[in-house]
N, C-alpha and C positions, 0 to 999 in steps of 0.2 A: 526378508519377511515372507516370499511366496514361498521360498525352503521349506521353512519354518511351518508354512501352514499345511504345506504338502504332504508332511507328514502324518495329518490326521483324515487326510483323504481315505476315504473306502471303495476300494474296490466293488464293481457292478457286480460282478456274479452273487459278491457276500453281502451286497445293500438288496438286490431280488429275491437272495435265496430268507435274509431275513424276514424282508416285506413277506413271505410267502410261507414262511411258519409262522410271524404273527399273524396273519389272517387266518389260516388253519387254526392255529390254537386259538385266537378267538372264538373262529366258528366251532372249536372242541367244548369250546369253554360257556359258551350257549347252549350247546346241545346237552352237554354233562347238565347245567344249569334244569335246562328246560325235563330231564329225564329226572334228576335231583325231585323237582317240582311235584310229577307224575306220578313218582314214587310217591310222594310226602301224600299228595290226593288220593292215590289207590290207597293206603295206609290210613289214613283220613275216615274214607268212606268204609275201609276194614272194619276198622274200630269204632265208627257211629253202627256201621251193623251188627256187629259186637254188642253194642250195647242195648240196640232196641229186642235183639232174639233176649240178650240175656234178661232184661227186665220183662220182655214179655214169658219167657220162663219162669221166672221168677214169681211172678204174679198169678202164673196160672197153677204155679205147684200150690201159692197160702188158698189159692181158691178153691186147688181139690181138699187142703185140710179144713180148710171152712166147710165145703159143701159136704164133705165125708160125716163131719162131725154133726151141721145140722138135720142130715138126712135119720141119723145115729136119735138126736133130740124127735123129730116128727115121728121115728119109727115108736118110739118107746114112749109117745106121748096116745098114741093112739091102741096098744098094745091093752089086751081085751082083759088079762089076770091082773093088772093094775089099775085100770081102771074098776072092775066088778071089785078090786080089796077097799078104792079107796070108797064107795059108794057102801061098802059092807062096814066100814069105819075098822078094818081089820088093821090095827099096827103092824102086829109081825108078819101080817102076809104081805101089807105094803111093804117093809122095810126087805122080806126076803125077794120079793118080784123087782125090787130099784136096785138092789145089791146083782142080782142077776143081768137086771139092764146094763150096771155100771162095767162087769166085769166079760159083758158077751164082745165087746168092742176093746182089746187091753191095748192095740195099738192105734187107737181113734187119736189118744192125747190130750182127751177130756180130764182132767185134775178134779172137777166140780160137777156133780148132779144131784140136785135137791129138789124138793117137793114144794112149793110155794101155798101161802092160803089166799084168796081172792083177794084180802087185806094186805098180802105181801108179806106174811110172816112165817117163818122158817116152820116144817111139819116135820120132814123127813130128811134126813143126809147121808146120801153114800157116797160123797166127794173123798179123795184122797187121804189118808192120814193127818200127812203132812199140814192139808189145808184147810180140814174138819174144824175151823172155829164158825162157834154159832154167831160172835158177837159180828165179825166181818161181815159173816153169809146174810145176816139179818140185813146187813147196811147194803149190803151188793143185791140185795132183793130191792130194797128203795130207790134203787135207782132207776128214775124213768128210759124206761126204753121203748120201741118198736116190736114188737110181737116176729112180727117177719124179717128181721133184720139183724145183725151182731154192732152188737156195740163196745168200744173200749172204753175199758175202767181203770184207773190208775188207781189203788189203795194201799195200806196197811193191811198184809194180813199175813198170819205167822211170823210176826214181830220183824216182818221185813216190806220193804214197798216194791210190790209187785202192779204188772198191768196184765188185767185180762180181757179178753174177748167173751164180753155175755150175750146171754143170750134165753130166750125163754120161749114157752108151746105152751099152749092153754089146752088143761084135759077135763075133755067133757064128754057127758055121761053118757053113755050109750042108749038110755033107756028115757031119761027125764029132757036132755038136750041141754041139762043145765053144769054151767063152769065149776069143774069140784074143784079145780086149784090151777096153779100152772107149773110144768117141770122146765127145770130153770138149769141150765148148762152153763159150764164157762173153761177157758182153754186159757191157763196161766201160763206165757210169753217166757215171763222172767228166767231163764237158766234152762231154756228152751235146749239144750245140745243135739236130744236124738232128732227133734225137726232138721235142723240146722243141717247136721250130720246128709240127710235125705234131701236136703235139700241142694247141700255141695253134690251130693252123689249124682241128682237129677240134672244140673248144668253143666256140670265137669267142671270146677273150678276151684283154683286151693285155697282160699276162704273166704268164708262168710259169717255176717253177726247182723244179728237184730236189735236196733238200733229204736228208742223213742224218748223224742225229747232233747237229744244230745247225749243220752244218755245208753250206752251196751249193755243188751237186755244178754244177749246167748252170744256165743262164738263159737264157730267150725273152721279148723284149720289143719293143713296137712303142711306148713310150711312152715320155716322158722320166724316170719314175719306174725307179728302176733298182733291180728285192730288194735286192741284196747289200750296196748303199750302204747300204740303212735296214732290213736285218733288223734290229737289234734296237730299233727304233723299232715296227718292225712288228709285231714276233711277242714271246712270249714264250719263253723257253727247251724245248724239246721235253721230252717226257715222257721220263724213264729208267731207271723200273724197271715189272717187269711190271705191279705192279698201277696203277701211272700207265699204262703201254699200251692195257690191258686198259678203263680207262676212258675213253681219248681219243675224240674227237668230233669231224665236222666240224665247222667253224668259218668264221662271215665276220664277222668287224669293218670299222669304217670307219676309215679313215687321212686325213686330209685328202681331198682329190675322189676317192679311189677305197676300193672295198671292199677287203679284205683276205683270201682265202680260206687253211685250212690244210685237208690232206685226209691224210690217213693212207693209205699205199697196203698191199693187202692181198695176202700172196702165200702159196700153196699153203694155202689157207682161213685164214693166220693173218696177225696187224696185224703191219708190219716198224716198220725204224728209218728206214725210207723215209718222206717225203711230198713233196707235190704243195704248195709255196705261190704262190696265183694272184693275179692285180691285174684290179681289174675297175673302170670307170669309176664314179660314181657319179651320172651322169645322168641314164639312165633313172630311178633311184629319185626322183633329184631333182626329174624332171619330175614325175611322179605325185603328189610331194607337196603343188610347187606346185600342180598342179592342183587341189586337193583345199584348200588354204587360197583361193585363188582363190573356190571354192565355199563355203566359209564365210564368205569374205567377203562376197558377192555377199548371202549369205542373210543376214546383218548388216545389211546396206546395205537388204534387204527388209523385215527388221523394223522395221530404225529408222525407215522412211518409212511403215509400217505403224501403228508407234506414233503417231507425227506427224498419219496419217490422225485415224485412234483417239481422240487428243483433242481434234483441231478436231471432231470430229462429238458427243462428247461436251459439250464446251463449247458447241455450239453447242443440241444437245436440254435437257441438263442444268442446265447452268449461265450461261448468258445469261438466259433467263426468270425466274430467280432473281434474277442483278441488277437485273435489271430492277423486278422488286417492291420491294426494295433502295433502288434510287434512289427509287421513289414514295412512299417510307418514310418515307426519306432527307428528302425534297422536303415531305409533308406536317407533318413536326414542325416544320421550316425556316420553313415558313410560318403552324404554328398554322392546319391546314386539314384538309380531309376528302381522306385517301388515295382517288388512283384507281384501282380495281381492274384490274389489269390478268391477262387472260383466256389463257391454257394449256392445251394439249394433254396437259398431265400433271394426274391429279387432284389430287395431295397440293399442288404448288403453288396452284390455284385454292384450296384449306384453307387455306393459309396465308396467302395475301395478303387476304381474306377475314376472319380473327385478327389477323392485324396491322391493319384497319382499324378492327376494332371496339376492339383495345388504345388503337391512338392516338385514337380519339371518344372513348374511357372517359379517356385519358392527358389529354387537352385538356378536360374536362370538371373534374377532380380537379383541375387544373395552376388554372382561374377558381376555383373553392372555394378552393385554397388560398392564391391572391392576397389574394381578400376576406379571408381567416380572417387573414393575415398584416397586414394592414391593420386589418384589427379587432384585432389584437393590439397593433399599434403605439399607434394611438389609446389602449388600455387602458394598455401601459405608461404610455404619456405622461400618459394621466389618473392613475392609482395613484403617482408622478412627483410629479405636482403636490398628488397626498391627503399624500401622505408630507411632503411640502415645509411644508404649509398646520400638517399635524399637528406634524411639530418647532416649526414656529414659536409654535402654541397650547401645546405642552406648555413651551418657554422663557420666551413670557409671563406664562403662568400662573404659575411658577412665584415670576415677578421680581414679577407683581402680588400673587399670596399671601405675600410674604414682605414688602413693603411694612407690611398689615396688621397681620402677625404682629410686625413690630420695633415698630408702637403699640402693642399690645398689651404687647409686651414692656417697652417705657417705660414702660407706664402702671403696669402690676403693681409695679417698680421704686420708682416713686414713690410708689404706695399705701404700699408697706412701709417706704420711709423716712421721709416724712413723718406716718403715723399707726403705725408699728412700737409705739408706747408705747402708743397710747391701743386699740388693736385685742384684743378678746378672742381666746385662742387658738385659739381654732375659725377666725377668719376671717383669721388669719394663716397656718393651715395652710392653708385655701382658696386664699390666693393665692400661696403657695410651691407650690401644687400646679396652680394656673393656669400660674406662670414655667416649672415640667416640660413641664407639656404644650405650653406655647408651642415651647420648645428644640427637641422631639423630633419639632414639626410642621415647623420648620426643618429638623431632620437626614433626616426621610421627602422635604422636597422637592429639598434639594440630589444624595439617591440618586434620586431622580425624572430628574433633568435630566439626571445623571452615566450612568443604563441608556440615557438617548436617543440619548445620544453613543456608546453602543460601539461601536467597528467605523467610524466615519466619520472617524477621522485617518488618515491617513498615516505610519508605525513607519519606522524606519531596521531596518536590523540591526547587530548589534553581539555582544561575545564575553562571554556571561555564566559565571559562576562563581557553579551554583547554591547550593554551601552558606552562600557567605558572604553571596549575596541572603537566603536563608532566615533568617540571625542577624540582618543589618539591619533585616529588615521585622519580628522579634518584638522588637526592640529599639528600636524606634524605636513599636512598639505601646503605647498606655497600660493599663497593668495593675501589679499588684503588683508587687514583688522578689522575692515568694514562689514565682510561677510560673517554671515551669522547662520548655527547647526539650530536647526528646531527637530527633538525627539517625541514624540508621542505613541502610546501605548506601554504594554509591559514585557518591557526589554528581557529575554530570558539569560541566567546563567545556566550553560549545559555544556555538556563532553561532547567535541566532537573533533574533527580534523583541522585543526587551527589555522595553518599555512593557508590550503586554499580559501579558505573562508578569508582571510584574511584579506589574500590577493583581489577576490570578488569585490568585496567593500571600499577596499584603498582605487579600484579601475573605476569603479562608479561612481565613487566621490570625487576624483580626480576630473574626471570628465567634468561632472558638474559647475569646479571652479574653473577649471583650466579652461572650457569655451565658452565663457560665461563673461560677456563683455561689460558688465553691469560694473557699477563701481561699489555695490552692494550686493553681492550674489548672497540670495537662500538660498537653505541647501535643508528640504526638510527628511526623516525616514521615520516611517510608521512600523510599527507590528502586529502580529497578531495571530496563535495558531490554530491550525486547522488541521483535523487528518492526522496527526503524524508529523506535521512537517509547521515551520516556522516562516511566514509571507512578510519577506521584510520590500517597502516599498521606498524609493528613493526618488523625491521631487526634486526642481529647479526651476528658477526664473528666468533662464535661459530661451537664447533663441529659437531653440528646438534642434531637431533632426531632420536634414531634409527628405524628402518622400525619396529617392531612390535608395541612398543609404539607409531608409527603414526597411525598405521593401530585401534589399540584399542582406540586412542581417534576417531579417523574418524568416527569409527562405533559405538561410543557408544552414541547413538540416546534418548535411555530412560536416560542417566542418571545414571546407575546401577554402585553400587562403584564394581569394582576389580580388583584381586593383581593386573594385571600391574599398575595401577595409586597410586601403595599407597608410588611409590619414586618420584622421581619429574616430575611427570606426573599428580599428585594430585592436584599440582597448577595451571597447562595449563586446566586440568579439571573443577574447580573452577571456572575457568575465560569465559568457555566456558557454562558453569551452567548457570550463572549469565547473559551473554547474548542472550541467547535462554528466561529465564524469561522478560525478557525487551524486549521481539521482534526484538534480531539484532541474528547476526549467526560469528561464528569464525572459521574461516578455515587456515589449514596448507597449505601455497602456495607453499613453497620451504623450504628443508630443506638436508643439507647433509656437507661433511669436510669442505665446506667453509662458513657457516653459516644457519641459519634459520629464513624465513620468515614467519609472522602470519597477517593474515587481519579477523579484527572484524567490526561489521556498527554495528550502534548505533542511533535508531530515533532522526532529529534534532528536533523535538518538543512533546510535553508532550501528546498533543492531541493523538499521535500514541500511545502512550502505555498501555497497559492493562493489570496491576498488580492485580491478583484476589488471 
């Protein structure tokens, strides 16, 4: 698995040199950002100055054609041949001194100049052809106005709806001081082009239209963008009530390649229903922008080669020298040799390569100790190997050669008692019934002799046991009275596991039970219960117990190790205690004394737990 992972290890130079263009191109990528911004601002405030020159342009150009025109209205209202015809009541010399008025100014832009009577009724007209109707003029004279002021009129007139700018001069009489009438001017908006025209001319800008109402009065353009096609792409609907007026604003949006301007025009110090919507290319802005990404790019282009510097010089002070020690590292364990120190203009380097050399003399010194130690260990196993080999083999002979004896012996006692049974006083017939005991029981100590040597050295199958009814076989197949009696309690499990020793443990414990159990009624109870992983089977008796030394020497005998106390019936309890320390469970004496003794052994409930080596 460390292979494995090793593979996706990153090399230091290329984990710095990244860390080192991501933070460069970060900090590119703020600065590009923050110059992005700067630009957008300087552009920003371009184009709000843009729009305040251009509407202050704008407004000052309809004020010189206002102010041209009523200066045009006071001059000719005051004009001494006009006045002396109309006091003389002379028609034609009125009509020819207003026709003169009309035409001394042809590029004023006056449409409208009439004669008014103090009543407001049409006298004289040398307005326009065009717009020469009496019945309009009559109605555009009734409309209240200001004297000093221009006012806008939306009407019918020459069968079309036009808006004009009126306006009106009271002329009075040079002589009497009284109002012969008032000359009444008016400047028709509607199809306005030659203003318009003068009026692109004067801002520089490729179009413009006069705009009231929502509705395009004129249009000037030098561009293939045409208002009137795409007002309402353009613009939104104009404001309509005062307090919409009253907050309008110029305005520049963008439309596709050109700005968008709206200007409100302001007449006799108040916002009309008039504006000015203008078309402006958007290239200069354009230009400037790119400029200015240009510029961020360039400075992108300087960081990132900047970073690039930045890590080759770092890699090269920092981290080369490092490999460098690296490889002699590398090199020296490779070989089982003495690191060459390799020497640094950095001090903390020459430290460590300096530690590293003394790790790997110490690594390479520890690495021969532990060869020997392991080789001294081998040899030991294989010697302890062959003690153990030598030892089963002296504990089986012995056995087979003690028991040789013991069957003469046993013959021979056999035949004393048959052949002198009658003639033997009783004393020495008990002597030799008590010879034949002890012979049997020297038998029974060497066959558990042979049987403790053997634990643990077969080979178990597994297999699916069904503890209760092992439990009933092994006290029934136990020799003991009829009198004694198995009490089970708890929930006996069926599971897989290593049968044989299992088996052996139960058959050694139950046996004990009856077998030193003087009672002419021995119980013999076992409980269950699991816990953990593991099965705690507990085995009572009404037995006389365990004496304290033989508890105390099973308690402690932790290796294993045979002696004398176990080699009378503690040999079995040992066994049983063998067999489950090799299978991963533990037996312990829980209670034991004149009223009985209890034993509890655990026993893994699955096979997976165990590890028979």
């Amino acid at each position: 698995m460390n292979k494995v992972r090793s593979l996706y290890k990153v090399p230091l130079f290329v984990a710095i040199s990244t860390i080192m263009l991501i933070l460069f191109m970060a900090a590119a990528a703020i600065q590009v950002r923050s110059v992005s911004r700067i630009a957008d601002t300087i552009i920003d405030k371009e184009v709000s100055s843009f729009t305040r020159q251009t509407h202050t342009s704008l407004q000052l150009f309809f004020d010189n054609v206002l102010q041209r025109n009523q200066l045009l209205l006071q001059s000719s209202a005051v004009n001494f041949q006009l006045l002396k015809s109309l006091e003389d009541n002379d028609s034609l010399a009125i009509m020819q001194n207003l026709n003169s008025l009309y035409n001394s100014e042809p590029n004023s832009g006056m449409e409208l100049l009439f004669i008014i009577s103090p009543t407001n009724q049409v006298l004289y007209d040398a307005s326009s052809p065009f717009f020469s109707d009496e019945q309009s003029l009559n109605e555009l004279s009734q409309t209240p106005t200001n004297m000093y002021k221009w006012r806008l009129v939306p009407m019918n007139m020459a069968s079309k709806q036009q808006v004009i700018l009126f306006k009106k001069e009271a002329l009075i009489s040079p002589k009497s001081g009284k109002i012969l009438g008032y000359l009444a001017g008016g400047i028709v908006l509607s199809g306005r082009i030659a203003m318009l025209n003068q009026a692109r001319s004067y801002v520089d800008i490729d179009s413009v239209a006069l705009r009231y109402n929502n509705e395009i009065l004129a249009e000037s353009t030098k561009g293939s963008l045409i208002i009137r096609d795409h007002v309402n792409a353009l613009l939104t609907p104009k404001a309509q009530t005062e307090e919409e007026l009253a907050e309008l604003k110029p305005q520049l949006s963008k439309y596709k390649n050109h700005f968008v301007g709206r200007y409100p025009i302001i007449i006799a110090n108040l916002e009309s229903e008039l504006e000015f919507i203008t078309l402006l290319s958007s290239s200069s802005f354009d230009t400037l922008n790119t400029e200015y990404k240009y510029q961020a790019s360039f400075l992108l282009i300087a960081l990132f080669t900047f970073a690039i510097v930045a890590s080759l010089i770092v890699i090269g002070i920092a981290i080369r020298p490092l490999m460098q020690i690296i490889a002699a590292a590398r090199q020296a364990i490779d070989k089982n040799e003495a690191m060459q120190t390799q020497t640094s203009v950095i001090k903390e380097y020459d430290e460590l390569g300096g530690t590293l050399s003394q790790l790997i003399e110490s690594s390479s010194t520890q690495k021969h100790e532990l060869n020997h130690l392991n080789k001294q260990l081998k040899q030991n196993v294989k010697e302890l190997e062959q003690s153990n080999k030598e030892l089963d083999n002296i504990t089986y002979i012995a056995s087979h050669d003690l028991k040789s004896p013991l069957r003469g012996i046993s013959l021979l006692t056999q035949w004393l008692s048959h052949e002198l049974g009658n003639k033997l006083r009783p004393e020495a017939s008990d002597k030799i019934q008590l010879l034949s005991q002890r012979v049997n029981s020297m038998e029974a100590i060497l066959e558990r002799m042979l049987g403790y040597s053997k634990v643990g050295k077969k080979g178990h199958e597994l297999a699916p046991v069904d503890s209760k009814k092992l439990c009933q076989s092994v006290f029934s197949n136990a020799q003991h009275d009829k009198e004694n009696s198995l009490t089970l309690n708890g929930d006996f499990p069926i599971f897989t596991t290593y049968r044989t020793p299992f088996e052996q443990v139960m058959r050694h414990l139950i046996d004990n039970a009856l077998k030193h159990n003087p009672s002419p009624k021995a119980q013999v109870s076992i409980e269950v219960e699991e816990q953990e992983g593991y099965y705690h089977f507990k085995i009572s008796d009404n037995g006389p117990g365990i004496s304290a030394p033989l508890q105390e020497a099973i308690q402690s005998n932790e290796t294993l190790n045979d002696t004398p106390q176990l080699l009378n019936i503690g040999i079995g309890l040992n066994m049983a205690k063998k067999i489950t320390r090799l299978y991963e469970g533990k037996l312990t004496i829980i209670l034991s004394n004149e009223r009985g003794t209890s034993i509890l052994f655990t026993w893994p409930a699955r096979p997976s737990a165990l590890n028979i080596n």
